[in-house]
C-alpha positions as CSV (number, residue, x, y, z in Angstrom):
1,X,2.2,8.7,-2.0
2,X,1.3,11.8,-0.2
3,X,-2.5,13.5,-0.7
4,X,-1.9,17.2,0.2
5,X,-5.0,19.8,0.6
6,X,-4.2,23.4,0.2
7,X,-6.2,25.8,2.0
8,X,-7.3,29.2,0.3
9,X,-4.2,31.3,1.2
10,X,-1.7,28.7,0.2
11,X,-1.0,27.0,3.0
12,X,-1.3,23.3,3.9
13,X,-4.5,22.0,4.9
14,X,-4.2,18.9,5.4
15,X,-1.3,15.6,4.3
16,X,-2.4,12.3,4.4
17,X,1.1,10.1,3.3
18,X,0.5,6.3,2.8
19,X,2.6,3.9,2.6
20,X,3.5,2.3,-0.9
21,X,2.2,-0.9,0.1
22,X,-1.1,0.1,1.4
23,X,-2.1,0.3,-2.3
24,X,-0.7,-3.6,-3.0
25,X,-2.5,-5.5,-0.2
26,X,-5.4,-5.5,-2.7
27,X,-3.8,-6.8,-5.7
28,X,-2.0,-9.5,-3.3
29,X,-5.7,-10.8,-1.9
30,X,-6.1,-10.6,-5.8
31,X,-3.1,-12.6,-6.6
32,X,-3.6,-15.6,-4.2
33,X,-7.4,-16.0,-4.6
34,X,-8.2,-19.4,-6.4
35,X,-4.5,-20.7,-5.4
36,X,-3.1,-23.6,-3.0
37,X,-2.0,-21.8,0.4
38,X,2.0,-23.3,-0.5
39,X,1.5,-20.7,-3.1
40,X,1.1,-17.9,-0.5
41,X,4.5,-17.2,0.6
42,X,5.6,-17.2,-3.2
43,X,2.9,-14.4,-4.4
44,X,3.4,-12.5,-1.0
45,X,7.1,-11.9,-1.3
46,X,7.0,-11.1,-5.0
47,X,4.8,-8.5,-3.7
48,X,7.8,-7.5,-0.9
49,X,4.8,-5.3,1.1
50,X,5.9,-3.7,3.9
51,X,3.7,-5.3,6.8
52,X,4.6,-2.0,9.4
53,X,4.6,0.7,6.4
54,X,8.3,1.3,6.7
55,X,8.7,2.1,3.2
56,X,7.2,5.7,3.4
């Protein structure tokens, strides 16, 4: 996902890409609260998050 800001003459402004998985590390936390931690690598790779944002 990529936020772009144009400025006045319609030119960029600023870009701020993010990495896909920056927007799943919350609904992981989500996912393993209230479970055993066996459970963890189970919900974490159904997740497949990219730990060093490689999937840009």
């Amino acid at each position: 996902m990529t936020w772009v800001r144009l400025a006045d003459d319609g030119t960029i402004d600023r870009c701020h890409p993010r990495d896909p998985s920056w927007f799943q590390w919350p609904l992981l936390e989500a996912a393993i609260e209230g479970n055993i931690v066996a459970d963890f690598p189970l919900c974490n790779k159904s997740f497949n998050g990219s730990y060093s944002g490689q999937d840009l």
